[in-house]
Structure formats: C-alpha cells, structure tokens
C-alpha positions as CSV (number, residue, x, y, z in Angstrom):
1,X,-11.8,0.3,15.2
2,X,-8.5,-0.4,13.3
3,X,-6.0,2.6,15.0
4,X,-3.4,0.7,12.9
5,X,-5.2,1.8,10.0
6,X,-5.4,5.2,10.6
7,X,-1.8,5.7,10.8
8,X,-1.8,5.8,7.0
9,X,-3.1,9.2,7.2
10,X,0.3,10.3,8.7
11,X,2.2,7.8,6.5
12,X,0.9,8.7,3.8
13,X,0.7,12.6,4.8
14,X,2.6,14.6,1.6
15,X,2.1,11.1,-0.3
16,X,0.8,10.9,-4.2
17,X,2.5,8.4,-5.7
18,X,3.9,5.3,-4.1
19,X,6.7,3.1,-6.1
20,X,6.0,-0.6,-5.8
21,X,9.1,-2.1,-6.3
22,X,9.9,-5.9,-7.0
23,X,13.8,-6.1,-5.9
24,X,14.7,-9.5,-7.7
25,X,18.5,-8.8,-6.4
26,X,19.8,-7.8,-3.3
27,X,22.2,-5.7,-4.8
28,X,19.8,-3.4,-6.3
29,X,17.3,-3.0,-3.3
30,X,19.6,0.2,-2.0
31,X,20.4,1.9,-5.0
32,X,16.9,1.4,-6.5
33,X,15.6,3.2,-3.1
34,X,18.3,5.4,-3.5
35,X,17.3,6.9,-6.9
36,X,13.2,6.9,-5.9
37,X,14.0,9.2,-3.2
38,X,16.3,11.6,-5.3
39,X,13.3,11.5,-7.7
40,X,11.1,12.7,-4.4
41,X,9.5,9.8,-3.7
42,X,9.7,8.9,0.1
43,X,7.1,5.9,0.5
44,X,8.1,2.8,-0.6
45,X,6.6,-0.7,-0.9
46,X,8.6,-3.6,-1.6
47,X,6.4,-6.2,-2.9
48,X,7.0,-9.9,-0.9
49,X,7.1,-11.5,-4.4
50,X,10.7,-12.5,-4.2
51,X,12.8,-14.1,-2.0
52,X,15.0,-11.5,-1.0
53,X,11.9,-9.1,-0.6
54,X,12.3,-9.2,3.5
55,X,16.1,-8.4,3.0
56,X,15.7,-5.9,0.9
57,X,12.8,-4.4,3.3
58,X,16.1,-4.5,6.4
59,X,18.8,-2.9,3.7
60,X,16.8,0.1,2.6
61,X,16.0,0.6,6.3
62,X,19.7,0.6,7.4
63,X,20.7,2.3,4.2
64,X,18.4,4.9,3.3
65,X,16.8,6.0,6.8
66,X,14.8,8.9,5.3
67,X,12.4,6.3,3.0
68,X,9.7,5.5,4.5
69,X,9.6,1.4,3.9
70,X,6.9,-1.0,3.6
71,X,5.9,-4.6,2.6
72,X,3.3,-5.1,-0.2
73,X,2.1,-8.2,-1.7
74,X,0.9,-9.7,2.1
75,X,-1.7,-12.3,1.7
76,X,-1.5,-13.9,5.1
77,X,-0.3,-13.2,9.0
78,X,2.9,-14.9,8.5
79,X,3.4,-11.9,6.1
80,X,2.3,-9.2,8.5
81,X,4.8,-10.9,11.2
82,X,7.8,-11.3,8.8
83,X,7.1,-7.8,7.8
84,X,7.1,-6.4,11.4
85,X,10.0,-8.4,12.6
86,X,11.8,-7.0,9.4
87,X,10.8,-3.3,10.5
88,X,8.7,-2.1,7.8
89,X,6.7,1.3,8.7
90,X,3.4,-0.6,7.2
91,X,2.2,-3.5,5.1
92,X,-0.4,-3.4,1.9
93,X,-2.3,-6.6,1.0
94,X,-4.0,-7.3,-2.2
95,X,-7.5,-8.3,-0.8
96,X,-8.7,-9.2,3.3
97,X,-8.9,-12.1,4.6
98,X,-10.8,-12.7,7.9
99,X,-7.2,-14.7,9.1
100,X,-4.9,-11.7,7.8
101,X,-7.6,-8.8,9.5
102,X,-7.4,-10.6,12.5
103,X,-3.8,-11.1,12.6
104,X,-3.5,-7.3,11.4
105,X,-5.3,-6.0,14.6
106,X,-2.7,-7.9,17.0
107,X,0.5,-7.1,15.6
108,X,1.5,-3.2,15.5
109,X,1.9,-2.8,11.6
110,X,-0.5,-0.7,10.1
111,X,-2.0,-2.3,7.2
112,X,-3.6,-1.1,4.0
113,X,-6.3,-4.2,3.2
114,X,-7.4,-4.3,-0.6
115,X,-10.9,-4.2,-1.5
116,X,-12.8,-4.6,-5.2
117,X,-16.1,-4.3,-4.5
118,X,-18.5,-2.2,-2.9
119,X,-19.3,-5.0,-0.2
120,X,-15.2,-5.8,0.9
121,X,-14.7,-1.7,1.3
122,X,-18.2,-1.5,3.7
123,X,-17.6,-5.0,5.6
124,X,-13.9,-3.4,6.1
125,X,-15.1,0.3,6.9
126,X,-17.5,-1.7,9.2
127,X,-14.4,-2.9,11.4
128,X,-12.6,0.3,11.6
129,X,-10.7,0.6,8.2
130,X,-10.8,3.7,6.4
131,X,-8.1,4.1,4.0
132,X,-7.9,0.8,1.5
133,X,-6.7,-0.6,-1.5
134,X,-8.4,-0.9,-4.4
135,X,-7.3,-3.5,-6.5
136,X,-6.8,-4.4,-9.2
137,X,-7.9,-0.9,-10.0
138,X,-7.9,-0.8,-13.8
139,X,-9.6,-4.6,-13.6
140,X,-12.9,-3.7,-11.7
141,X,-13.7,-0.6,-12.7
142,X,-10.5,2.0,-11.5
143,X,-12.0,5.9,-12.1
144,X,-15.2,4.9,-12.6
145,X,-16.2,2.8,-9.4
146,X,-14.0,4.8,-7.0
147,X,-16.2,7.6,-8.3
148,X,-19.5,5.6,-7.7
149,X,-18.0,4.6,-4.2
150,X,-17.2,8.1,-3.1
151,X,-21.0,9.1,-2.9
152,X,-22.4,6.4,-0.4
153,X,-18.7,6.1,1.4
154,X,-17.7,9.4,1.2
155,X,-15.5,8.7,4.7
156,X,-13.3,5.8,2.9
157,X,-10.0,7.1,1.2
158,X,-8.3,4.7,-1.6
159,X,-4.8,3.6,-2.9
160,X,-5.6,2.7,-6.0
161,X,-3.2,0.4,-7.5
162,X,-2.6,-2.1,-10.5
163,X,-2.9,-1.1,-14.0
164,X,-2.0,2.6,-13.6
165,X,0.6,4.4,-15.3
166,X,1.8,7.9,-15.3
167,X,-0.6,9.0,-17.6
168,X,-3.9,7.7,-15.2
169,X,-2.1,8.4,-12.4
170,X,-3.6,12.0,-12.3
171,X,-7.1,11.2,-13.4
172,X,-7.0,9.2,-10.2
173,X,-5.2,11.5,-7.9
174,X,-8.0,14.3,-9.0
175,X,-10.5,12.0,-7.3
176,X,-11.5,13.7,-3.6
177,X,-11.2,9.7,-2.3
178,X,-8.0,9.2,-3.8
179,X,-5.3,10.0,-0.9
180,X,-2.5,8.3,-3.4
181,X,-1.6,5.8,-6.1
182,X,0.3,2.7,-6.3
183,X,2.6,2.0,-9.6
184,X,5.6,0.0,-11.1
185,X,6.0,2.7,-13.7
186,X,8.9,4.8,-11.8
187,X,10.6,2.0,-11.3
C-alpha cells in the first residue's frame, strides 16, 4: 500500500482549490505565492514545465513558509528525486508509469498519480493509491465519468484537473469523490 499516498488526506485537509502555477521567472515565483496565499490559497503546485520550476519550488519554501509547496507536471523518477531534493511537501504527475510508481514508493514524496480511465484508477487503487488525479479532466469525460467512477470505487477520491475554470470548479467540488480541484485560473 502507498502510505505516501495517503498523506494527501492531511495535505490536502481544508483544501478545495489548488493553484497550478507555471513561474516562467524567478522573480515572480515569491510574489506570485505571496498573493495566492493572501487570496487563502495555501497548497501550491509549481508545475516542472520551466526551467526555473525547481528554484522556484526552494524560494517559495524559504520565502513564504506557511504555503504548503509542491511539484506538478512529474512524468518520471528523476522528477520525483529533483522534487524531494528541492523540498517539496508532495509531487502530482499527469498519468503513472510503472518506472515513476516504482520510483514513487522509494523516495518519501507523496505523490498524486493521474489516471483517465476506469482501468489506470483500479490498477492504481490495486497498489495502494487512493486519492488520484484525473486528467485531463474536461478531455475524458470531467463531471460525468468521475460521477460514473464513484459508484464502483466509491473508496478513490479525485483532483480533478485540466480544463476547469472557476465556473466548473463547483460542479466538481459538489461531487462526494471530489476532495479538490486543480486550476491555472487564479493565477
């Protein structure tokens, strides 16, 4: 069972909407986590989609200790490493490799796989996960497959994330396996 996985219920304890934030300059990492918390938003995923995403990850750490900071966009161990090394709280990846699960239940990162189909969420639950990422959520299906999910896996609990605005944000978070959303539109 993946006990790094169920650290996202604490993590995410409180949690509705987490920003995911591309920094594409240094300079903004701070003051852009800066102005999410005011706004009361205290989980935050920088996405590994840049090159100063790690050092962005180590300034909003050392700047603004009361964000809870992690690493989005991981697609392979490297990533889950980097991330740890860089001291993010947790790590979300876009799908789940066998490579990046593997590497995921040897370092001490919790991680938050992403799944689009009925069969990646079971072979997932199957090895202890049960909090995922559905992505990319307004792609395959969004309201209407976490809804169809929820009655044969009622156990697994979803980030939803790509595609969602403000406006669905609430439709999803009204969903009993919905523990929170992902979004750019905050940002």
């Amino acid at each position: 069972m993946s006990h790094q996985n169920l650290k996202f219920k604490s993590l995410l304890d409180g949690t509705r909407i987490i920003p995911v934030m591309v920094i594409k300059s240094l300079a903004d990492a701070v003051p852009m986590a800066c102005r999410l918390v005011d706004e009361g938003f205290r989980v935050l995923e920088v996405t590994l989609r840049t090159d100063c995403a790690l050092d962005a990850v180590r300034e909003i750490i050392a700047h603004v200790p009361e964000a809870i900071t992690g690493v989005g966009t991981v697609t392979e161990a490297a990533h889950l490493i980097a991330a740890h090394e860089a001291g993010a709280a947790f790590a979300v990846s876009p799908g789940a490799t066998d490579a990046l699960i593997t590497a995921a239940e040897q370092i001490p990162l919790p991680l938050l796989p992403g799944v689009s189909t009925a069969s990646e969420a079971m072979a997932l639950q199957a090895k202890g996960y049960r909090y995922l990422k559905l992505f990319p959520a307004e792609a395959v299906g969004g309201r209407t497959l976490l809804k169809s999910l929820n009655g044969p896996l009622p156990e697994l609990k979803f980030c939803p994330t790509g595609g969602i605005n403000a406006a669905l944000a609430e439709d999803y978070l009204d969903l009993p396996n919905v523990v929170c959303v992902g979004g750019s539109w905050m940002v």
